[in-house]
C-alpha positions in Angstrom: 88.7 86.6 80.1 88.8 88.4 83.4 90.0 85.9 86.7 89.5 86.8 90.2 92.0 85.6 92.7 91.0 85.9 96.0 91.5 84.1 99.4 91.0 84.4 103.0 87.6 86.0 103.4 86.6 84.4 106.8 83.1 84.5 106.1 82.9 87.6 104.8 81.9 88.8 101.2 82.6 92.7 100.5 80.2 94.0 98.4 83.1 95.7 96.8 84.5 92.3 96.1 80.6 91.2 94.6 80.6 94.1 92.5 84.3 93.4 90.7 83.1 89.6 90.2 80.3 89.8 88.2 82.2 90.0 84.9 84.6 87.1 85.5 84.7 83.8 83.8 85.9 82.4 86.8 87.2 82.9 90.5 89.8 80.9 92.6 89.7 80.9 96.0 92.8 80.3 98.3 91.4 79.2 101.2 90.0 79.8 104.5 86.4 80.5 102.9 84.9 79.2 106.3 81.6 79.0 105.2 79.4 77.0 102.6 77.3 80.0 101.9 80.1 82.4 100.5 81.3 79.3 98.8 77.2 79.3 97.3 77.0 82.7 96.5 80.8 82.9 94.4 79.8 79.8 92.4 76.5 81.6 91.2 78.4 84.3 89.9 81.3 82.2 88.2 82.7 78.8 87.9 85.0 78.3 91.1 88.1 76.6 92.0 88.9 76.4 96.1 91.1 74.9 98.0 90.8 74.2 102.0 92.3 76.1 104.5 93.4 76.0 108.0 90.3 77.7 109.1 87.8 75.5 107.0 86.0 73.4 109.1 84.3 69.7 108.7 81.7 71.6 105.4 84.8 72.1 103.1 85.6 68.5 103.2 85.4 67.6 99.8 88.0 70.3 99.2 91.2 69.6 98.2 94.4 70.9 100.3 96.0 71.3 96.8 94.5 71.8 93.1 96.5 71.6 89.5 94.3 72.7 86.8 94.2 74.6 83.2 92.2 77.6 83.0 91.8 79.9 79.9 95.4 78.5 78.6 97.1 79.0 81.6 98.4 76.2 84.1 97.8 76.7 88.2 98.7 74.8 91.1 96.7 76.3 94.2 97.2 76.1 98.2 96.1 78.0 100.7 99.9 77.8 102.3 102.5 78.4 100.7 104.5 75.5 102.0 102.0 73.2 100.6 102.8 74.3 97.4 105.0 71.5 95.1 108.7 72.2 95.1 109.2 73.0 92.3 106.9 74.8 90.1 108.3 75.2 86.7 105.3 73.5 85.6 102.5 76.4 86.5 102.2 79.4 84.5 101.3 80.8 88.1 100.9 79.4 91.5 98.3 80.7 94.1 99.0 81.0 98.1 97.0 82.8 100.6 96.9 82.4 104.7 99.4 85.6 105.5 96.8 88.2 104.5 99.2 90.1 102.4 99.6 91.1 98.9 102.5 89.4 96.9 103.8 88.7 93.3 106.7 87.1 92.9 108.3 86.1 89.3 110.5 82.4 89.8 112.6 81.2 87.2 111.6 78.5 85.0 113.0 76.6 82.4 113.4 77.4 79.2 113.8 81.4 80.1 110.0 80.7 81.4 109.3 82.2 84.8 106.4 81.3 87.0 104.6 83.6 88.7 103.6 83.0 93.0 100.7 85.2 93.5 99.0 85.5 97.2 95.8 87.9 96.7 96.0 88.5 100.5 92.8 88.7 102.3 89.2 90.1 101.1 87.6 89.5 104.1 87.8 90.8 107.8 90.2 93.5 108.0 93.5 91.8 110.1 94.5 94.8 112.0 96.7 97.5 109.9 97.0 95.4 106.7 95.0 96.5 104.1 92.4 94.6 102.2 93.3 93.3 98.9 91.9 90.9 95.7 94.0 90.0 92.5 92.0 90.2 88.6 94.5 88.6 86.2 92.8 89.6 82.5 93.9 86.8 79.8 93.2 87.8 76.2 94.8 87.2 72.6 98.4 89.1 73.4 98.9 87.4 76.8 98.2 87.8 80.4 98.7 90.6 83.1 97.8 90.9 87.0 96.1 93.3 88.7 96.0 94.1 92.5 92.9 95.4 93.8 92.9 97.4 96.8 89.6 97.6 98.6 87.8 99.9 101.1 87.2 99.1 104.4 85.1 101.2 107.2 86.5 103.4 109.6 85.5 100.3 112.4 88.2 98.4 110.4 91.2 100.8 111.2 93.1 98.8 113.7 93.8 99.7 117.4 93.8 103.0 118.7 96.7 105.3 119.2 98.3 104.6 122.1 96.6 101.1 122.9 99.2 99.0 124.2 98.5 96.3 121.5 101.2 94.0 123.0 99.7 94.1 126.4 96.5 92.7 124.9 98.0 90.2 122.9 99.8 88.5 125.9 96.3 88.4 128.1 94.8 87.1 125.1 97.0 84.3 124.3 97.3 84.1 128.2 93.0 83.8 128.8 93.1 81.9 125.3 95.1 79.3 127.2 92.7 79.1 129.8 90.2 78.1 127.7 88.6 81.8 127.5 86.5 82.6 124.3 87.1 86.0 122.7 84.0 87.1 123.8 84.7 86.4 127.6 88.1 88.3 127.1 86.5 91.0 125.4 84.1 91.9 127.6 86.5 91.5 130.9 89.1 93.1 129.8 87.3 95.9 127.6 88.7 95.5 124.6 87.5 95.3 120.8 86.1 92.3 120.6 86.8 91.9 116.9 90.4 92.2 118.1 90.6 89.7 120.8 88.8 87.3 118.3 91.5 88.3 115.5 94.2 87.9 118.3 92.9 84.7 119.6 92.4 83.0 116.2 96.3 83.7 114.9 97.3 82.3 118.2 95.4 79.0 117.9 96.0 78.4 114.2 100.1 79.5 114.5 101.0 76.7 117.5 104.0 78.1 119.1 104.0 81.4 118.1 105.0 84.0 120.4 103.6 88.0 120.9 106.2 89.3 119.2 105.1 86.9 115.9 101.4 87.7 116.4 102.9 91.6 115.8 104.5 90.5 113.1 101.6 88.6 111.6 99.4 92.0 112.3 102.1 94.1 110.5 102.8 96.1 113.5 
């Protein structure tokens, strides 16, 4: 049985991301779907399991912020944070995490000479800047269970700034027109920058209270 893991796809469906689903007994979703419709269109390819992110809105209500289930032999526990996560998770074969947009498999120790494995898919949706754009398939048969990272294509639009674009400049009028109650859009167009940018910019900024320039570089893997 073939698994998709995927999270963070802002709206977005790939149809490089369709085209790897359509032979999976089932998909998970880490979050920050942000639309009913890609919700829709996953759950006519496979059964689905989702959890809510930061970016779902008032439609993913009935979502929960956490899910603990058995699928194909093999116990989860699912949140689209990682802090949201239980504890301790000895219990779960493997855990699921999205929100950073970036690939990660880590094996934790479990009891019994178990060990649990913390997956985050990273994002399949809208390319965040420099980070690349990534799914996880685990295959469960007979012998056992492996993962799989996928890494998918993205158009040349999707690159990330220019050379020589002075990318912290930007962030700091962003956050600084953000706080003015600016849209992306306005700050776009005023300032003459990408717009999917200033919307990427302005969106870490709102969802990451607190968090400073240098941390938005961070976030963009700059």
């Amino acid at each position: 049985m073939k698994i998709a893991v995927l999270s963070d796809s802002h709206n977005l469906l790939r149809p490089e991301v369709l085209d790897r689903l359509r032979d999976c007994g089932a998909i998970l979703h880490g979050g920050d779907i942000s639309g009913q419709d890609i919700l829709d269109r996953l759950e006519e390819l496979a059964p689905v399991h989702a959890v809510r992110g930061n970016n779902d809105g008032e439609w993913a209500a009935r979502l929960p912020l956490r899910a603990e289930f058995e699928l194909a032999g093999l116990r989860f526990c699912m949140a689209h944070k990682k802090k949201d996560l239980p504890a301790d998770l000895s219990a779960c074969d493997i855990a699921v995490c999205g929100h950073t947009h970036r690939y990660d498999e880590t094996w934790l120790p479990a009891a019994g000479g178990r060990r649990t494995l913390l997956l985050n898919p990273g994002s399949c949706g809208p390319r965040r800047f420099v980070q690349p754009v990534t799914m996880a398939m685990l295959t469960v048969g007979p012998d056992g269970w492996n993962v799989s990272r996928i890494d998918l294509p993205h158009a040349a639009g999707e690159s990330g700034p220019k050379p020589g674009t002075d990318i912290r400049g930007q962030i700091e009028l962003v956050m600084r027109e953000t706080r003015k109650g600016r849209s992306p859009a306005e700050i776009a167009r005023h300032a003459g920058m990408d717009a999917a940018l200033a919307e990427q910019i302005a969106r870490l900024y709102v969802t990451h209270p607190g968090v400073t320039a240098d941390g938005i570089m961070t976030k963009m893997g700059l």
